[in-house]
N, C-alpha and C positions, 0 to 999 in steps of 0.2 A: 730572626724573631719567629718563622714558622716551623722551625725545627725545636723551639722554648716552648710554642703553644700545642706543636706535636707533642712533647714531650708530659708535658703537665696533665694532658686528656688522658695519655698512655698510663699513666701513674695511676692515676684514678678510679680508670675503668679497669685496672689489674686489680685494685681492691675490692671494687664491687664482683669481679668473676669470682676472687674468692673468699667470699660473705659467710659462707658456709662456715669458712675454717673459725671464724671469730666469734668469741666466746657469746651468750645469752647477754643482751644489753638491754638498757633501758635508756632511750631517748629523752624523756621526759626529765634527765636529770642537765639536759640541754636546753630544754623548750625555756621559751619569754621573752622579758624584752631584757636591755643588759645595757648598758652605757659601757665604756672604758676609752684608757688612754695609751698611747700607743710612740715608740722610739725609731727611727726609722733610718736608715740608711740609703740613700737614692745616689745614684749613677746614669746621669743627665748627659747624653750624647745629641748635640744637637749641631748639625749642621744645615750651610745658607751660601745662600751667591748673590751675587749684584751684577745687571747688567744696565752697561750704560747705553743702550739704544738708541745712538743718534745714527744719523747718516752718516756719520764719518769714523764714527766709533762702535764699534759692538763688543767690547771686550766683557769676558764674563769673569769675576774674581771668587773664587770661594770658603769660603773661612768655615772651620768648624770649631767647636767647643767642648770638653769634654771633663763635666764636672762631677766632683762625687762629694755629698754634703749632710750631716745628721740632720734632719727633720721630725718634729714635733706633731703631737697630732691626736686629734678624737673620734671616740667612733659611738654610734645608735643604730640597737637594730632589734630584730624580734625573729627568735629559732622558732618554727613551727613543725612539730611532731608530725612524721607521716609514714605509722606503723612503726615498732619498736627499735630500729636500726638504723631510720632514715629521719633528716630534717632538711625543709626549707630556711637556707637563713635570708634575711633579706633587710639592707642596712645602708648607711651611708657613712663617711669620712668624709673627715678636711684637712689640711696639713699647711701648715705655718714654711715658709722656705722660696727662695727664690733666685732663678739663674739668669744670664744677660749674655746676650751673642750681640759681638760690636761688629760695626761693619766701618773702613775709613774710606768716603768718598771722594774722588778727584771732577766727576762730572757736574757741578756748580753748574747755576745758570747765570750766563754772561752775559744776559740781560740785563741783569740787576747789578748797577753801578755802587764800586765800591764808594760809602761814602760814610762821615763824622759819624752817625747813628749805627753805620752797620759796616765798618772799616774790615769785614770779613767777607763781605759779599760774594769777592773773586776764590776766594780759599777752596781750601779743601773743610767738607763737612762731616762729620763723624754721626753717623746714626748706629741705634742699638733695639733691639729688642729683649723686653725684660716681663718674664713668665713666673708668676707668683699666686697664691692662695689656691692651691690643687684639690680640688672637691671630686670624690665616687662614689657613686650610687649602682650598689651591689645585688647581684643575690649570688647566695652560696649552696647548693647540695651539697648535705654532711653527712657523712658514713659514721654512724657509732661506733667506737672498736671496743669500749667497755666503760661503764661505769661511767669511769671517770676522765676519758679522750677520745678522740672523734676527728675524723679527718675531711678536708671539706676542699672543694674545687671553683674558685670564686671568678665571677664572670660583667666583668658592671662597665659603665659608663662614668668615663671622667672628665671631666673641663679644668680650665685653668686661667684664669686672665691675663692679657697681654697688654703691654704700653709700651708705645715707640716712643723715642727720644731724637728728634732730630726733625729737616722741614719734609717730611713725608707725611702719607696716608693711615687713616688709624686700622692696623687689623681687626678682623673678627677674634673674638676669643677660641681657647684652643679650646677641641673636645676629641676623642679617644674611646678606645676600648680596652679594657682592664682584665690581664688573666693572671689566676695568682694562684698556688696550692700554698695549704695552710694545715696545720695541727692545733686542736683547741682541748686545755685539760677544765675541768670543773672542779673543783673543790667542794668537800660539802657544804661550804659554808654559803657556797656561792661564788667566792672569786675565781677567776678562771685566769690563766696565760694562755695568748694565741703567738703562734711563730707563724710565718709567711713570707714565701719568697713569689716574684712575678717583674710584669712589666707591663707599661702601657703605652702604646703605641696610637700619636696622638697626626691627626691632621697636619698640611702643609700650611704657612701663614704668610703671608705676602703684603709687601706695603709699595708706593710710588712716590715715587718728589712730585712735592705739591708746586712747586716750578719759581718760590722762592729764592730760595740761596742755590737748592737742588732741582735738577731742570727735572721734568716730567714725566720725558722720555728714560728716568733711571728706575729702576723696578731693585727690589727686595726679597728675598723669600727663606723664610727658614722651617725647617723640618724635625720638631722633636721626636726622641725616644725616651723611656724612663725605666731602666729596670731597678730592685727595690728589692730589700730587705725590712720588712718590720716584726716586732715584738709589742704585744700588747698588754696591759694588765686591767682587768674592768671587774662589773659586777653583775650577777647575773640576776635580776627580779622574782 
């Protein structure tokens, strides 16, 4: 992922070296504020381990997942003009879409007698982690190239909430950092299409058997990644 985020800064700053070459533009046909909506393609890499931590056991299992899913989605922001060529964008997204890392448990705790109410006690228990409603908060420097397109280097903060399923501990939700290169056209009318490729690269998440069904001593932990494709269509104020 640091040879993606090498690579996107390297794009960027070749465009601004050569600014010269690009014809007379007017930023202001960028500037305001703009709502739109947005199709998205994500490729969800997440791997996880479980260790059962007793004294007599320390086996570590690991399971990864690797999903790729169209997601939905909207966006609010406001370009601010900064001299004829340059704009601050600076904006938020949300996105509809959701992935799930399962983990299958053997370490139970044998404390807890199987009995009529809980005839699974001794089992084996299945916990998952499930990563839904993806919200980022952006800014973007944008390179005018003419008129009517503009290329931009987006840099923001993303979360995401999490819920475990299973007799474990509740993780912290996830958050991230968001880097993404993008093309945005204007139309005169105002409608604009933005294209954008990236990834976000989000925090480790960890959960424990709450000592239930699942002894205490068992830990959790999974690790997302998220590269992305979107296309947007909106309106600009």
């Amino acid at each position: 992922m640091n040879k993606l985020k090498t690579m996107l800064c390297a794009v960027f700053t070749l465009m601004l070296v050569n600014v010269s070459t690009i014809v007379l533009s007017d930023s202001s046909n960028f500037a305001g504020p703009y709502i739109g909506v947005s199709a998205s393609g994500y490729g969800l890499q997440l791997s996880g381990a479980s260790n059962a931590g007793t004294a007599t056991d320390d086996e570590t299992e690991e399971v990864s997942l690797g999903q790729v899913a169209p997601i939905t989605g909207m966006e609010f922001g406001y370009a601010l003009p900064i001299g004829s060529m340059f704009l601050v964008d600076v904006g938020f997204s949300f996105f509809q879409g959701e992935a799930k890392l399962e983990f299958h448990s053997d370490n139970q705790n044998t404390a807890v007698p199987e009995t009529p109410t809980n005839p699974n006690a001794l089992g084996s228990k299945d916990i998952s982690f499930l990563i839904d409603d993806l919200v980022n908060y952006y800014i973007a420097p944008t390179l005018v190239l003419s008129d009517t397109s503009s290329l931009y280097l987006k840099i923001g903060l993303s979360e995401a909430d999490v819920t475990v399923q299973g007799d474990v501990t509740s993780p912290a939700n996830l958050r991230g950092q968001t880097f993404a290169l993008g093309t945005r056209t204007v139309l005169p009318s105002g409608i604009f299409i933005k294209t954008e490729a990236g990834y976000t690269d989000y925090n480790a998440i960890s959960a424990v058997g709450l000592g239930n069904n699942i002894s205490s001593n068992n830990t959790y932990s999974a690790d997302p990644t998220v590269a992305f494709g979107t296309v947007s269509l909106g309106f600009r104020f």
